[in-house]
C-alpha positions in Angstrom: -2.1 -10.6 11.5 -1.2 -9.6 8.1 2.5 -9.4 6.4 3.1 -6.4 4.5 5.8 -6.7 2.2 7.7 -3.9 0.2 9.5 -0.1 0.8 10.4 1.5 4.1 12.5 5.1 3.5 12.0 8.2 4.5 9.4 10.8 2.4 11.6 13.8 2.5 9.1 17.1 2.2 10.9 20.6 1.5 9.0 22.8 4.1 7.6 26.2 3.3 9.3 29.6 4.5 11.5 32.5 3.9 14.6 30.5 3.8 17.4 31.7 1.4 17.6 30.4 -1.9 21.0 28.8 -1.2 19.1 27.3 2.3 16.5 24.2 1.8 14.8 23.1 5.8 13.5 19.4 4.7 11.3 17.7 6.6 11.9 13.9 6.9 9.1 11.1 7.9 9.3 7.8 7.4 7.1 6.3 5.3 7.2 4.0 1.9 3.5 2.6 0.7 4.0 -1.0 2.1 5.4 0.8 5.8 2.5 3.2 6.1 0.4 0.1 5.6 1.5 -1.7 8.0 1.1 1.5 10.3 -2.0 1.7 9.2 -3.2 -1.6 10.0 -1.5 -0.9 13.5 -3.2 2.4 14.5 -6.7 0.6 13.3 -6.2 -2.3 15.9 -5.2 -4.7 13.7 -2.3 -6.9 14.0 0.4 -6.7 11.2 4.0 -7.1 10.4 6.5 -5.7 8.0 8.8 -7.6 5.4 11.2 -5.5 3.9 15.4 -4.7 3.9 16.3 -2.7 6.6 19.7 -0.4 6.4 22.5 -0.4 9.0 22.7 3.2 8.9 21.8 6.3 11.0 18.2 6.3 9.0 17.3 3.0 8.7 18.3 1.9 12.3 15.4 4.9 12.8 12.8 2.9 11.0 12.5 -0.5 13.2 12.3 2.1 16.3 9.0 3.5 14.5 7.6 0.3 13.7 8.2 -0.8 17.7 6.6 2.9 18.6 3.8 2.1 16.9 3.1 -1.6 17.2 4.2 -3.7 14.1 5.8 -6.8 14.2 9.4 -6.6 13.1 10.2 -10.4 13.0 10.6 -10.1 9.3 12.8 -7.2 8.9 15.8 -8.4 6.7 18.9 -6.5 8.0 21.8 -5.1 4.8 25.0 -2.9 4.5 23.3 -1.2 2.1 21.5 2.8 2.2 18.4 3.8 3.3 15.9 5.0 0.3 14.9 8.3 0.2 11.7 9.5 -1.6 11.9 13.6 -2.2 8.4 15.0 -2.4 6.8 18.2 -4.0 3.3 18.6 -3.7 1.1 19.8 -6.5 -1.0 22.6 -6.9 -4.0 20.1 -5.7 -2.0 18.7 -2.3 -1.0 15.5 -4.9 2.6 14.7 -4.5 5.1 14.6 -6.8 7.8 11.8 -6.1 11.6 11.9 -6.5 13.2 8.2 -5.4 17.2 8.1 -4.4 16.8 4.1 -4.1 19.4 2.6 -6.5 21.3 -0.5 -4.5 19.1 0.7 -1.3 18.4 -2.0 1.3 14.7 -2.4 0.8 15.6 -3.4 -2.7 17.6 -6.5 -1.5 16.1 -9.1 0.2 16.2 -12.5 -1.9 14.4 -16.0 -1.8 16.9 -17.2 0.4 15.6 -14.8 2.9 11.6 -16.1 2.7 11.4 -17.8 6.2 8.3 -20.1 7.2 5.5 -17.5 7.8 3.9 -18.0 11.5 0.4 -19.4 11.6 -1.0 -15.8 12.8 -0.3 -14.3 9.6 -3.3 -14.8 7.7 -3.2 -12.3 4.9 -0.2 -10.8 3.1 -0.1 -7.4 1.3 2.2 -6.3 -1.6 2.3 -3.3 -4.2 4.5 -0.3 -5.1 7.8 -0.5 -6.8 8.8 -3.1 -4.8 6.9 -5.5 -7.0 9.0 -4.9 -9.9 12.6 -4.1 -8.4 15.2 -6.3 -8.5 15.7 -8.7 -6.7 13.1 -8.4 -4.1 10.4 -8.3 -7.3 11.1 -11.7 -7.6 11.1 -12.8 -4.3 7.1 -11.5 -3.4 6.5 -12.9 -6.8 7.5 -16.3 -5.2 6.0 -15.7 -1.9 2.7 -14.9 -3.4 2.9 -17.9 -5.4 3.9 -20.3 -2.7 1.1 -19.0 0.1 -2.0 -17.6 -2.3 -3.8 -21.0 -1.4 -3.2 -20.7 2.6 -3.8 -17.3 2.7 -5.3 -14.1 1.7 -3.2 -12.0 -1.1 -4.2 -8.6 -1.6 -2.1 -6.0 -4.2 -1.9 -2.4 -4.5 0.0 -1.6 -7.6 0.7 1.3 -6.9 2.9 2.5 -10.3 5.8 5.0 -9.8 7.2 5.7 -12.9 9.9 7.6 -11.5 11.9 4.8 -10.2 10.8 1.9 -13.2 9.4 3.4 -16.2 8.8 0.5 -18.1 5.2 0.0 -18.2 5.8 -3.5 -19.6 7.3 -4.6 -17.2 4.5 -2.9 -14.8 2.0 -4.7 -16.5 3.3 -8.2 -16.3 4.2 -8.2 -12.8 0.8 -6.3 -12.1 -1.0 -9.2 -14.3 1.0 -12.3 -12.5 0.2 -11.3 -8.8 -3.3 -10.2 -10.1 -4.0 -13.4 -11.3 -3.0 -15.2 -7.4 -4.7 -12.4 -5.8 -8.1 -12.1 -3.8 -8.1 -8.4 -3.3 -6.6 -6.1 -5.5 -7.1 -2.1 -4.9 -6.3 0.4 -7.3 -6.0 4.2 -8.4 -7.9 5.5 -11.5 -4.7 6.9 -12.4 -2.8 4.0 -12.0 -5.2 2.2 -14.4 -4.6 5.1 -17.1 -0.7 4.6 -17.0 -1.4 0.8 -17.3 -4.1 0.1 -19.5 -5.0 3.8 -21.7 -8.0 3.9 -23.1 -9.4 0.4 -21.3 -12.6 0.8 -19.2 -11.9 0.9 -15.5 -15.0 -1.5 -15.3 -13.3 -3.8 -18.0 -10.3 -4.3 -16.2 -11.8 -4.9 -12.8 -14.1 -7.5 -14.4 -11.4 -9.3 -15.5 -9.2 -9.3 -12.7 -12.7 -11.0 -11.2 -12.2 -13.6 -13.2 -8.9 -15.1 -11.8 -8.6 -15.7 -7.9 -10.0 -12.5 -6.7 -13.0 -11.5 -5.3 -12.8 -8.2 -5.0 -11.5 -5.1 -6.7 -11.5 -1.5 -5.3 -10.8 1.2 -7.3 -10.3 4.9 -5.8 -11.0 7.9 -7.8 -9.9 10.2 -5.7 -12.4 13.1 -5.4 -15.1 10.9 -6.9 -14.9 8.9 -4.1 -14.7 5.0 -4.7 -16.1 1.5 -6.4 -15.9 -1.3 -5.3 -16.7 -4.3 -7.6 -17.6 -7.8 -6.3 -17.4 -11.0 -8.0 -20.4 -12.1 -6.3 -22.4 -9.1 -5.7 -21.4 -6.6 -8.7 -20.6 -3.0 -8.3 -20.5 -0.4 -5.2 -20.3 2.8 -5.3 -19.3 6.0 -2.6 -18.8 9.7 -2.7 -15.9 11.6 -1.3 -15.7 13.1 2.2 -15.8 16.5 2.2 -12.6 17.8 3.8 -10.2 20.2 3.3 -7.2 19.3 1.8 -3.3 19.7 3.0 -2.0 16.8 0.7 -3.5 13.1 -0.5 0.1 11.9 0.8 -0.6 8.5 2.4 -4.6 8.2 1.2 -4.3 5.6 -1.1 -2.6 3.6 1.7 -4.7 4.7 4.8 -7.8 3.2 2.2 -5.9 -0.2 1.5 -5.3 -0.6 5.8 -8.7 0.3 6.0 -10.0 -2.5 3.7 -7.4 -5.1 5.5 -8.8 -4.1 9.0 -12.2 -4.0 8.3 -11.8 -7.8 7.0 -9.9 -8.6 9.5 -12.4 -7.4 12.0 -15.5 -9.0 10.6 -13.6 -12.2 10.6 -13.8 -12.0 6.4 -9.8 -11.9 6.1 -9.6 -15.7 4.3 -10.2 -16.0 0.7 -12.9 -18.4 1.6 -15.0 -15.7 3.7 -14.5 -13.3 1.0 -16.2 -15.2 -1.3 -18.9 -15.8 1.2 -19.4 -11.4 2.3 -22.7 -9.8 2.0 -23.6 -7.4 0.0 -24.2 -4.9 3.5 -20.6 -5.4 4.6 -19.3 -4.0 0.9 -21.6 -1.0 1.6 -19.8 -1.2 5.0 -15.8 -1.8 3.8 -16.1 0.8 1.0 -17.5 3.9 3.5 -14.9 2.6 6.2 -11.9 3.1 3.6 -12.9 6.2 2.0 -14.0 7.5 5.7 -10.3 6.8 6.8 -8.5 8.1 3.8 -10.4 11.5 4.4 -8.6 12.1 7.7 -5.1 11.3 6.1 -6.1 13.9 3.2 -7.3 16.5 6.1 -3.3 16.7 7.2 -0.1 16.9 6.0 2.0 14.1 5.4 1.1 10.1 5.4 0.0 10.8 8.6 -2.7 7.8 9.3 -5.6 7.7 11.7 -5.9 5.9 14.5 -9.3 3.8 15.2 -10.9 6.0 17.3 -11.0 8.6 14.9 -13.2 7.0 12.7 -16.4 7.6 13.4 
């Protein structure tokens, strides 16, 4: 099982039509990067559970009835009198979306140390990223999760920078940097690396992330397809599935549940037997992820795909 830590909200979309210009129909699914993770993992067989705040209001007592609909473990689910977050998107020109956060004081936000239980034995990997990693408080508290359980089990870190609810790039750099440095799988956006690091090498910056804890480090370029660099077995490389577009909503985190579930299924989900994988299962893990994130680009919304769909 893995624990997936950060955001749960709802993505609110404005849905086309004829409406009147004093008349908006919104379309609300819940989502978050950490919660479509976990969902992801779910819908690809693979046992996983969600640690985030939870609100006591009517949207956030919705979100725990999803993660039971589709199979996540809510043991960790921290429970606050506090709002639900909502993320308003607009989608681009190219189906990229465009993200507007009403998170302020919001319940996934909140959880503290205090509120770290003992993890079970199950949980073998634990996933972080998004702005949860540098919101306070709960910034600091995966910061000291990560620290305490990076030599039991395996970390893996999407950064996943949104600008729109912390834009200090500083302060995204040193919190990407100190989880980087505990982590042993990292994935990352080509345009996440541009608003971190301008002007660095993509190469550069995977290369040195190798040179800490992790072992891996995959980095999606979105039409380009993927890379995949290996500490042991050096760089990987796949095209794109050609689909047709509706939105990339939810790709980068239907790739990063396809990654943890291909791991977990080839029994590679310990820092130890990541250090030990062949170079045909990199081949294998980088097709899988970029295989899965072309369904979630093929319809609208973070929509994930389930197993079976993936030929």
């Amino acid at each position: 099982m893995y624990l997936v830590c950060g955001e749960a909200l709802f993505d609110v979309f404005v849905a086309p039509g004829g409406a009147p210009r004093n008349r908006l129909s919104l379309d609300a699914v819940a989502g978050g990067s950490p919660f479509n993770v976990a969902v992801g993992l779910s819908r690809l067989g693979t046992p996983s559970a969600l640690f985030t705040g939870m609100s006591q209001d009517h949207l956030g007592q919705q979100l725990p009835q999803v993660l039971e609909d589709e199979g996540v473990d809510r043991h960790y689910l921290i429970d606050f009198d506090a709002p639900t977050t909502l993320a308003m998107v607009a989608l681009g020109a190219n189906g990229s979306p465009v993200y507007s956060f009403r998170g302020e004081g919001c319940a996934d936000r909140l959880p503290r140390e205090e509120h770290l239980a003992p993890l079970s034995e199950e949980i073998r990997g634990i996933h972080l990223g998004s702005y949860s990693i540098v919101t306070a408080p709960i910034a600091d508290t995966l910061l000291s999760l990560v620290r305490r359980e990076n030599k039991r089990r395996l970390i893996s870190l999407d950064p996943n920078i949104r600008l729109n609810v912390e834009p200090d790039l500083a302060r995204w750099r040193e919190r990407v940097e100190a989880i980087a440095a505990l982590a042993h799988l990292i994935k990352v956006s080509d345009e996440d690396l541009a608003l971190l690091y301008p002007g660095e090498a993509p190469e550069s910056i995977a290369k040195r992330w190798l040179q800490g804890s992790c072992e891996l480090v995959a980095l999606t370029r979105g039409r380009e397809g993927a890379q995949l660099f290996s500490r042991r077995h050096g760089e990987f490389y796949v095209t794109a599935v050609a689909v047709t577009v509706r939105d990339t909503v939810g790709a980068g985190d239907t790739f990063q549940a396809a990654l943890l579930s291909f791991l977990h299924d080839q029994h590679l989900d310990t820092a130890q037997a990541l250090a030990q994988i062949q170079r045909d299962q990199l081949q294998a893990l980088l097709a899988f992820a970029v295989q899965a994130a072309a369904i979630t680009c093929s319809r609208r919304g973070p929509d994930l795909p389930y197993r079976y769909e993936i030929v």
